[in-house]
N, C-alpha and C positions, 0 to 999 in steps of 0.2 A: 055392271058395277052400279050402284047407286049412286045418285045424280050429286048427292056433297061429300061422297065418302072422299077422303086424302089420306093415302100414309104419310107421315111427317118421318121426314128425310133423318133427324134426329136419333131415330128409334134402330137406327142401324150404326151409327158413327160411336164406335167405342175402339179406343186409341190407348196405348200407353209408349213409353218411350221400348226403343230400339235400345239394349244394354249390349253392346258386342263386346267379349271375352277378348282382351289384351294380346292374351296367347294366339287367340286366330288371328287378329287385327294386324298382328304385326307379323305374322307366320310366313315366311318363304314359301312353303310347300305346306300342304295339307294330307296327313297318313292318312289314306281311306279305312281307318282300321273294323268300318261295318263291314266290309268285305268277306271276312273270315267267319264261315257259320258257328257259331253255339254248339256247345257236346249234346247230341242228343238227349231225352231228358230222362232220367233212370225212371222203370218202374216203379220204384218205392215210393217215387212222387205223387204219382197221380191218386187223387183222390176221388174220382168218381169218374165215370165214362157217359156219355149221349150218344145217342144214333140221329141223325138229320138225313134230309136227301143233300140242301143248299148247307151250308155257313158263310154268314157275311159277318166279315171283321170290319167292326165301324158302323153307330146310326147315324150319319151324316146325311146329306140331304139322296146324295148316287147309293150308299147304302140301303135308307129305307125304300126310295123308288125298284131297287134290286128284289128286297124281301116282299114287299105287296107283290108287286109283276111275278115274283116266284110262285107264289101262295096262290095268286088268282090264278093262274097256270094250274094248280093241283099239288104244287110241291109243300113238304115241309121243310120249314126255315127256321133254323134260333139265327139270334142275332147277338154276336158280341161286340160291347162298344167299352172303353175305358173308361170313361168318365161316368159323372151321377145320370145323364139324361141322352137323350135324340139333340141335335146338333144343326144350327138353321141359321146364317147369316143375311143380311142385303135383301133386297125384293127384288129385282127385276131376271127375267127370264126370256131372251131372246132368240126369237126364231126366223125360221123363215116364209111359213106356214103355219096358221090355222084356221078354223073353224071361226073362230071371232076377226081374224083378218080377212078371210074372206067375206062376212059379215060386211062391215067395214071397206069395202072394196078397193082393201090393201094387195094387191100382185107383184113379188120380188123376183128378179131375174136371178136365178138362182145361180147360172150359169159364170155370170158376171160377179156375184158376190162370191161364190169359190176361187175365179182368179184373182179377185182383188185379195182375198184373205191369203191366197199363197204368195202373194204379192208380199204382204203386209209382214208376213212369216220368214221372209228374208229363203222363201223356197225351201227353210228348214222341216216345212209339218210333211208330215204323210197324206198323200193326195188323197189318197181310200179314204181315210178318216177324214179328212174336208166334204169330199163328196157326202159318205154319211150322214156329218150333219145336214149337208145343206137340204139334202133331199130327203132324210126321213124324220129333221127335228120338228116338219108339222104335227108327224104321227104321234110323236112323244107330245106337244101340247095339247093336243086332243084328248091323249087320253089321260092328263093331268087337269085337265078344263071338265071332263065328264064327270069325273070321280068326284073333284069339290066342290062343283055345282048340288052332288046328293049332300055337302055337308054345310051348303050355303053361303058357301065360298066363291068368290065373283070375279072375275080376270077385267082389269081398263087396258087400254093402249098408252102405254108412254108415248107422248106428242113432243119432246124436248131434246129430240136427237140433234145433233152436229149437221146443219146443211153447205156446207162449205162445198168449194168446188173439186178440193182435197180430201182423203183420208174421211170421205162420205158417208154418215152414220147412217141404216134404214128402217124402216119404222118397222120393227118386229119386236118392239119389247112388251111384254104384257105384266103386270103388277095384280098381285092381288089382296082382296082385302073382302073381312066378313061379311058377310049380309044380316040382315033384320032374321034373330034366329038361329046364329051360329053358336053351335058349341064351347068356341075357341075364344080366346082373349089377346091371341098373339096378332104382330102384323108380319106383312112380306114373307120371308122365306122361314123365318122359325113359324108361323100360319102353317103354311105349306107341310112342312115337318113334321107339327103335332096332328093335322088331320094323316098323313102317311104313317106315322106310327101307332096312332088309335084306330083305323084301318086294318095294318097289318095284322096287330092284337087282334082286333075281330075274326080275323080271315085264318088265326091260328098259326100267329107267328111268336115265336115264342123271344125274349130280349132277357139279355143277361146284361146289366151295366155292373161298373167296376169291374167291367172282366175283361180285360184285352188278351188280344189274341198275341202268343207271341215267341211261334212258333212251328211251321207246319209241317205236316208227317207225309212222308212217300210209302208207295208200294214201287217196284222200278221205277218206272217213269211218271208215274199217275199222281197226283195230290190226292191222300185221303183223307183226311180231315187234317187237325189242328190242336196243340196243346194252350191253353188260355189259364190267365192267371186271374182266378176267383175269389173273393176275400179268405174262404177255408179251404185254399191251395190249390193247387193244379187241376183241370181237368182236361181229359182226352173227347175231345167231340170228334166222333167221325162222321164223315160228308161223302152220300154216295154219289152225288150226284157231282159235287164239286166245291170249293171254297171260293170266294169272291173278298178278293183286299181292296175295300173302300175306308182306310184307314185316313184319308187327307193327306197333306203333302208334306212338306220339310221343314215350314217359316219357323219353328219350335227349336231346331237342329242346325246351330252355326257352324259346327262344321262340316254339316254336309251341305250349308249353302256357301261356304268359301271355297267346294269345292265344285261340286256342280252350279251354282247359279250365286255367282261374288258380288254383282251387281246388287242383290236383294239384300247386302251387309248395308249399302246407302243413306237407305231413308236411316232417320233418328227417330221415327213412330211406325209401330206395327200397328195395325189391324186386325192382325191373325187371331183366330177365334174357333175352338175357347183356348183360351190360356195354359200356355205347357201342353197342350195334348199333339199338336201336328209334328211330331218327331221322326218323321221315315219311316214308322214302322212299318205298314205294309211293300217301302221299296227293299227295306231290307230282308221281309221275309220272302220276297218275289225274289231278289238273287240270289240268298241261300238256296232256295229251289230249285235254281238254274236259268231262271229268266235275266232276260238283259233291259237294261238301261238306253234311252235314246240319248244318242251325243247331247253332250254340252256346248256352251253351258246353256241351260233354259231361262224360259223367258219368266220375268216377272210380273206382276199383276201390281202396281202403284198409281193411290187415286190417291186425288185430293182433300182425305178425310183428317187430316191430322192438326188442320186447325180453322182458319173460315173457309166454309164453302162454297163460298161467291171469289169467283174469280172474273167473271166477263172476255172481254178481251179489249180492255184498256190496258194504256202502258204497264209490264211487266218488267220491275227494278230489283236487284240482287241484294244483296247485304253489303257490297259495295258501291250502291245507289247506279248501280248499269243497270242499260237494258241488254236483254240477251235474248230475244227471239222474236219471232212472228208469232203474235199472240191472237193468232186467227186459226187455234190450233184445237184439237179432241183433247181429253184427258189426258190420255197415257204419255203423250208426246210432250204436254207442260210438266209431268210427274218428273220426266227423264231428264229433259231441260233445267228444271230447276237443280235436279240432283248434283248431276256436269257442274254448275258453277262450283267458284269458291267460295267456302262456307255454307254449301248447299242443304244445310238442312230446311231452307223454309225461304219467300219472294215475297213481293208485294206485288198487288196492281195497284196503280195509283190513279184520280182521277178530281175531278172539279162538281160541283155544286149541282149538276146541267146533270149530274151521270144516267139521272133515274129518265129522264126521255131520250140521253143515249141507247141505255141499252136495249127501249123499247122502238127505236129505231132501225136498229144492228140485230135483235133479237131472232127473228128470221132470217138473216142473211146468214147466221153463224148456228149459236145456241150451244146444245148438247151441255150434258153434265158438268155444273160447280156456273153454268154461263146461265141457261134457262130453267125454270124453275123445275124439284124433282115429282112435282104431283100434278103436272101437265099434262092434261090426257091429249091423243090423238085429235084431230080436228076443230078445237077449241083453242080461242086465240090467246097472244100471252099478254095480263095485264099484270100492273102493277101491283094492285090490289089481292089477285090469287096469290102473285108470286111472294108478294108480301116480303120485299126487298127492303123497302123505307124500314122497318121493323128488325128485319135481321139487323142491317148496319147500325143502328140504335143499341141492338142486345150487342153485336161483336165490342163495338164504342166501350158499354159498359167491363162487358168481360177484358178488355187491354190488349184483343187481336184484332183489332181495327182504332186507328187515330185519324184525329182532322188539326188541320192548322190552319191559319188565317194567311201566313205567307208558304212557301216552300220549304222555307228556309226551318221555319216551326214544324211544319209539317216531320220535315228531316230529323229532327232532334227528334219530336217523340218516335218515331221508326226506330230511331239508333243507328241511321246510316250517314256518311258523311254530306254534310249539306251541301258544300259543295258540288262535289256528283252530281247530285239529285237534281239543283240547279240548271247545273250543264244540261242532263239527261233530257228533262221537261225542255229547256230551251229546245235543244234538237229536235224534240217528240211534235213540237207545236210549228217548229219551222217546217218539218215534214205533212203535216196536218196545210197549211198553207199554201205550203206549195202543189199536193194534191195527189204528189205520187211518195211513198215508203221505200225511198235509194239503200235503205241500211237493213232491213228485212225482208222487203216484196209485199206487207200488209195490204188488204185489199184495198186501195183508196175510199168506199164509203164505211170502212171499218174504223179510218182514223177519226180520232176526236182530240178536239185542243183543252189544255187543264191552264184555262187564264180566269176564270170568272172563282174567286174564295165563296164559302172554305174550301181547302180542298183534302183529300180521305184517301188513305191507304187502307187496304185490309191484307193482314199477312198470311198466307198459305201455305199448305207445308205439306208434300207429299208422303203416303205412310203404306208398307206393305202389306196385301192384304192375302196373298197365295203367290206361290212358286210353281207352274203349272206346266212341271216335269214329271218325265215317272217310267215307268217299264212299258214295254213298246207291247202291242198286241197287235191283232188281228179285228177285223171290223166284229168279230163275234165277241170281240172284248178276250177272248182268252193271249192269256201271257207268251209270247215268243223267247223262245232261248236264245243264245247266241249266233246260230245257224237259222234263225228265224221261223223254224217248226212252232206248230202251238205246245203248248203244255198241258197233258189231259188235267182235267180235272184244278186246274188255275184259273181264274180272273181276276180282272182289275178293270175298277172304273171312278169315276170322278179324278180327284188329283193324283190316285195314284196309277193311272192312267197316261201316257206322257202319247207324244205325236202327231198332237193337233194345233199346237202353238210356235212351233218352232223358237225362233230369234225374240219374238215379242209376241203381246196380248194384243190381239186385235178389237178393238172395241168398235167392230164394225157392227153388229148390234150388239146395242147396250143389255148384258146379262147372257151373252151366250153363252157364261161358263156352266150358271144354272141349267139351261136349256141343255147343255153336252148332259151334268150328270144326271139327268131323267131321260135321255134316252140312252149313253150307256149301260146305267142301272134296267131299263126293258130288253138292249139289246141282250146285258148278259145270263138276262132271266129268260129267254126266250131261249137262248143257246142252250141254258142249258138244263130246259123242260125239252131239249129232242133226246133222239132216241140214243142211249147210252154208249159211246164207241169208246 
């Protein structure tokens, strides 16, 4: 990576609110009424037929990594996707292995980040597929590190993982960003995307957008191809080889998240990206065809993008002006915390005039995402200046998601929390700070800090869904399992519609492993199914 190049954290944080439907909201019980397949679709429909070996429904980032790995294989591939374009959120991609960590003479126990992840998983994921990653996600970023290195595309090491003594983040996340000479204008993973789909194009893959798939056809047990809705009507594409649903996940679909994953009704801002297209389809067309679903309910994926992104871990105060946790915590665990309280859409950390050599104090003791900065490379130390902190809390200031006050008391009023509270809160926070040990949380004693020297600065946060990272159970070959856990000739799934690796919760044990899963799901099920036809 070039010595000044920085993604700017920005370019990925697109938010709007959470609108949950009444009728779910307040729903007893939720009809699964996808359940029940669609009448097969008449003849007289179809307006044009194709022959493929592959179809992958979806160019999401697991779908196009599918189509290239097919094509470089020898296979032909269209690709249908709903929307106007290819589909590329967030930068970061974690592994556990590569080429540039070895580089870097980064070495992960592989061993030990599998049982912490089924740890982490509440023992709900599928061991095989933990294993998998753990052990062949270097293979898949090598061969995503080769491929955009020909298009002058360049991998850093995220250096700003969680080092706590807890819930232990590991340095495998790689970020990329263009070189002197790139084709491309994107950053992070839409980057990543548009070099995979101009690629695939090259390599004789053929993309149909505005054309979802939305429907797939049997021979007895085999998946043959697919019926897809084109702007001049139906077509029948048949796939000898097989069809691959990288359709994306549910966050689109309230009531299939009220009923498989309720939790992800919480947040009051999504994330979810692009807009209306993550509807279940590929879960639904994977159990009309006879595959099954992994129990519920699944785990969510909620970060702190939905309003400032500096959190630290100074005192964290509710809308009630409480404090409610150990703010010596990873992302996912403040998302979930915050949610839990009352009036949980959104928290403050609050802190005193001193914060900015707090947190370069605290910065390596803790860190990790929304704490230490997001364009922190590996081995290079954290200052103020990179992280460009003074700067942010100045713009938040301006935009009305961060206030200062001169007392607490002021402070409290612009929050909108009762001052009071607040009061109390800090009082307690500084008597714990003094005395040296955290009787009410467990905080690390050099974590704590006192907020007595004005002004002092709230910045309010607000966790926001970003994926539901449930989906149809497979086999490490990525093909679809039925209910008796046979594969399904001629099925796969990968990326979110994919389910088994997550169980109970998102592990952000490294930062971007969801990316890292679908680039080598997408290889594994391109490799599956360039073998010999059974």
């Amino acid at each position: 990576m070039e010595e000044k190049k920085r993604i700017p954290p920005l370019e990925f944080v697109t938010n709007r609110p959470l609108l949950i439907d009444e009728e779910i909201k307040n729903a007893d019980y939720i009809v699964p009424d996808w359940l029940t397949p669609p009448e097969a679709v008449s003849e007289d429909a179809i307006v044009r037929c194709l022959d493929t070996d592959v179809l992958v429904a979806g160019a999401g980032l697991s779908g196009l990594c599918t189509a290239l790995r097919a094509a470089q294989n020898g296979l032909k591939v269209i690709v249908c996707e709903k929307t106007a374009t290819y589909v590329g959120r967030g930068g970061m991609f974690g592994s556990t292995d590569s080429r540039l960590m070895r580089e870097l003479g980064i070495s992960l126990d592989k061993d030990r980040i599998a049982r912490e992840w089924i740890h982490l998983c509440g023992n709900r994921c599928r061991e095989d597929l933990v294993r998998l990653f753990v052990d062949k996600s270097g293979d898949a970023m090598d061969w995503l590190i080769d491929f955009l290195a020909e298009e002058k595309i360049y991998p850093g090491m995220y250096g700003g993982q969680y080092k706590g003594p807890e819930y232990t983040e590991y340095a495998g996340t790689h970020m990329f960003v263009p070189g002197e000479g790139c084709r491309f204008r994107q950053w992070g993973t839409a980057l990543v995307c548009a070099a995979l789909k101009t690629r695939a194009e090259e390599a004789g893959v053929t993309f149909h957008f505005h054309t979802p798939v939305n429907y797939l056809e049997k021979e007895g047990d085999r998946v043959v191809g697919a019926i897809a809705e084109a702007e001049d009507g139906r077509i029948r594409i048949r796939a000898s080889r097989g069809v691959v649903l990288a359709c994306g996940d549910i966050t689109e679909n309230q009531k299939m998240m009220a009923y498989y994953a309720p939790f992800a009704l919480k947040p009051a801002r999504t994330a979810a990206f692009p807009p209306n297209a993550n509807t279940g389809d590929g879960h639904k067309m994977g159990l009309w065809a006879g595959g099954s679903l992994e129990d519920g309910p699944w785990s969510t994926m909620v970060h702190l993008v939905g309003e400032g992104l500096y959190t630290f871990a100074f005192l964290f105060v509710n809308r009630l002006g409480q404090r409610f946790m150990n703010e010596d915590s990873w992302v996912q665990a403040k998302s979930i915390q915050c949610l839990n309280q009352p009036l949980g859409e959104y928290a403050f950390t609050v802190f005193d005039s001193r914060w900015i050599a707090d947190v370069e104090r605290t910065v390596d003791l803790g860190g990790g995402q929304f704490w230490d900065s997001f364009s922190r490379r590996y081995g290079e130390p954290w200052t103020p200046e990179d992280a460009q902190i003074d700067h942010t809390l100045n713009t938040y200031l301006e935009k009305g998601i961060a206030f200062a006050g001169s007392t607490i008391a002021e402070l409290a009023e612009k929050m909108g929390v009762p001052a009071e509270a607040l009061e109390a809160t800090v009082a307690r926070y500084n008597e714990l700070y003094r005395k040296g040990h955290d009787d009410d949380y467990g905080k690390r004693p050099e974590l704590l800090t006192e907020i007595a020297e004005p002004p002092f600065y709230a910045i309010r946060w607000a966790p926001a869904l970003l994926a539901v990272t449930g989906g149809l159970n497979t086999n490490t070959r990525m093909q679809v399992l039925n209910k008796m856990g046979l594969g399904i000739p001629g099925l796969y799934a990968v990326g979110n519609n994919a389910g088994g690796l997550y169980g109970s919760d998102y592990p952000v044990i490294l930062n971007g492993n969801s990316h890292a899963r679908c680039v080598l799901w997408g290889m594994q099920a391109a490799d599956s199914l360039s073998e010999k036809l059974g």
